[in-house]
C-alpha positions in Angstrom: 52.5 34.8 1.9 51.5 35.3 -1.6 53.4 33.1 -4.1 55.6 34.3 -7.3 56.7 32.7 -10.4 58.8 29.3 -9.1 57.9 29.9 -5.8 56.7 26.5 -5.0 58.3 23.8 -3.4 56.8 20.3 -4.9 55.3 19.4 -1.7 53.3 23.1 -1.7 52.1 22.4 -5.7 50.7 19.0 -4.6 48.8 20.2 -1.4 47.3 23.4 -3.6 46.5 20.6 -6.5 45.1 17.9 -4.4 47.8 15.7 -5.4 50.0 13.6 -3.8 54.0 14.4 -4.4 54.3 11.2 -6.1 51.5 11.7 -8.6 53.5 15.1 -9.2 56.7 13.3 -10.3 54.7 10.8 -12.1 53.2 13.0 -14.0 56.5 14.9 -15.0 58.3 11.7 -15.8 55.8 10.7 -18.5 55.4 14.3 -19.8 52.2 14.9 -18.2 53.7 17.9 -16.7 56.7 19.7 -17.6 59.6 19.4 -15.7 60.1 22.4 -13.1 63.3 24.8 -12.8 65.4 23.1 -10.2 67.7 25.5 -7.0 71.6 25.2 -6.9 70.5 22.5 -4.8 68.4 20.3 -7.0 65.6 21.4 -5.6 62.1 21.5 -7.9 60.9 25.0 -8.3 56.9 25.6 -9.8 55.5 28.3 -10.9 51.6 29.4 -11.1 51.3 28.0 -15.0 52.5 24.6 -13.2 49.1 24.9 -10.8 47.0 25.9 -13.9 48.0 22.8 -15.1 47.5 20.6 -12.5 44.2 22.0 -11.9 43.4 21.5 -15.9 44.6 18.1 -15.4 42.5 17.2 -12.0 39.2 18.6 -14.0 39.6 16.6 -16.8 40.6 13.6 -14.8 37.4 14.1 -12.5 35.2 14.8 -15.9 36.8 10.7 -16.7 38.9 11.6 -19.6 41.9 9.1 -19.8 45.5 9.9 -19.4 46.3 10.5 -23.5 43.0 12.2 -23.6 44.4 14.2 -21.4 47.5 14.7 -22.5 46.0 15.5 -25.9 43.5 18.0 -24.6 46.5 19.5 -23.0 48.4 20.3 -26.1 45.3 20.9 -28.1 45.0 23.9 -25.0 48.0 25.5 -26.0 46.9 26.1 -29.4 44.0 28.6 -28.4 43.8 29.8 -32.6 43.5 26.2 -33.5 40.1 24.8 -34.7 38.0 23.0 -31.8 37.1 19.5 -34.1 39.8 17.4 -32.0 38.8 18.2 -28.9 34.9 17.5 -30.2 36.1 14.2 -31.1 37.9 13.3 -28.0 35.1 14.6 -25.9 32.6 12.7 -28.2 34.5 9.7 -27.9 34.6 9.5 -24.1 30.6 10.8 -24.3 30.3 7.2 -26.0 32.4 5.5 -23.4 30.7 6.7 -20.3 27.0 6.3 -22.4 28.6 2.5 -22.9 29.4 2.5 -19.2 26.2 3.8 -17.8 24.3 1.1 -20.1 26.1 -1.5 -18.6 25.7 -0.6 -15.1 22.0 0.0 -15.4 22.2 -3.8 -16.3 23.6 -4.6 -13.7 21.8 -2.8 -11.3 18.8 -4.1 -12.8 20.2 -7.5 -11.9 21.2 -7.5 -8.4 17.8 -6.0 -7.6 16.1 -8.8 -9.2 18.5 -11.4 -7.6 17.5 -9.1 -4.3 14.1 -9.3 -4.9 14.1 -13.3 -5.0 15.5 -13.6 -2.3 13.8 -15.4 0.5 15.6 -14.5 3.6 16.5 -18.3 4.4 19.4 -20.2 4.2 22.4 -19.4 1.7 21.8 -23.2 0.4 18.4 -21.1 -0.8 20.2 -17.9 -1.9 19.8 -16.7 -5.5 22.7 -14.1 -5.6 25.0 -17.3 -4.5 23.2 -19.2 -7.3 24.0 -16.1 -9.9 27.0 -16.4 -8.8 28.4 -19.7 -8.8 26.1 -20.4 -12.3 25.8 -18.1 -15.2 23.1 -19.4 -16.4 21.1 -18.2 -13.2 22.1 -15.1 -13.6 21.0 -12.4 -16.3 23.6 -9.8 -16.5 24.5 -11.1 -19.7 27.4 -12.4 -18.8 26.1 -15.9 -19.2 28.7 -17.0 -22.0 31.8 -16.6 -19.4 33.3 -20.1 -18.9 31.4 -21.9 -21.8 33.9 -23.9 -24.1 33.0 -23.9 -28.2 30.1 -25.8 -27.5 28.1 -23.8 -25.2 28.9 -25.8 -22.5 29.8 -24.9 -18.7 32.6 -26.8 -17.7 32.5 -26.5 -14.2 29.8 -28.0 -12.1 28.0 -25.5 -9.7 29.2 -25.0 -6.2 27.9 -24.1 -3.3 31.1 -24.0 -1.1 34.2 -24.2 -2.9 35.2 -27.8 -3.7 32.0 -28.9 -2.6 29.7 -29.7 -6.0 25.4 -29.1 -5.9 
């Protein structure tokens, strides 16, 4: 059955969106999404711009734009005559991010597959990736300053098995 204008029940939106009812009133209660027309009954009623939106919303939520980005990309969209520079900069911005992100994981990856590669297949008293991680300075995800006081210092003696000091 084809759906009109405010034909949609709340639980209908969400399945068509990919959302789950709750995400729905979540995102109406903190303007996300406008709120619906509502029955006699109270009832929510949506309408196909209510879809667009949630579609618009799950794209840029799957492209990793953050919730104000978001929000701001939303009411950038509904100025179609405006100039694109803001939406440049937010896009640029969260380019940065995920570049910053990506750097960082390519770290770490780099890491754990030299912690792998040490590894000797013996005993975990033996294991490098429990060494990494119960000392910093074993480890070279540069993360190595974590838990050092003023001086440099690691305050906490390695372990092996909690409570138990190497």
């Amino acid at each position: 059955m084809p759906q009109t204008n405010g034909d949609f029940t709340i639980g209908q939106l969400a399945r068509k969106a990919g959302y789950a009812v709750q995400t729905l009133r979540y995102y109406e209660d903190t303007g996300l999404m406008p709120q619906p027309p509502r029955t006699q009954g109270g009832q929510r009623r949506y309408g196909r711009h209510h879809l667009e939106r949630l579609l618009f919303i799950r794209h840029a939520r799957d492209l990793g734009f953050e919730v104000e980005d978001v929000r701001s990309l939303l009411e950038l969209s509904a100025e179609p005559a405006r100039s694109c520079d803001e939406v440049d900069t937010i896009t640029r911005r969260h380019l940065v991010s995920i570049e910053d992100r990506l750097a960082r994981l390519t770290a770490l990856r780099a890491e754990l597959r030299r912690l792998l590669r040490q590894c000797a297949k013996g005993r975990i008293a033996d294991c490098k990736v429990i060494d990494a991680l119960t000392s910093h300075e074993a480890c070279g995800h540069g993360a190595a300053t974590r838990g050092k006081d003023s001086t440099g210092s690691s305050p906490q003696p390695r372990h092996r098995k909690w409570g138990q000091t190497v």
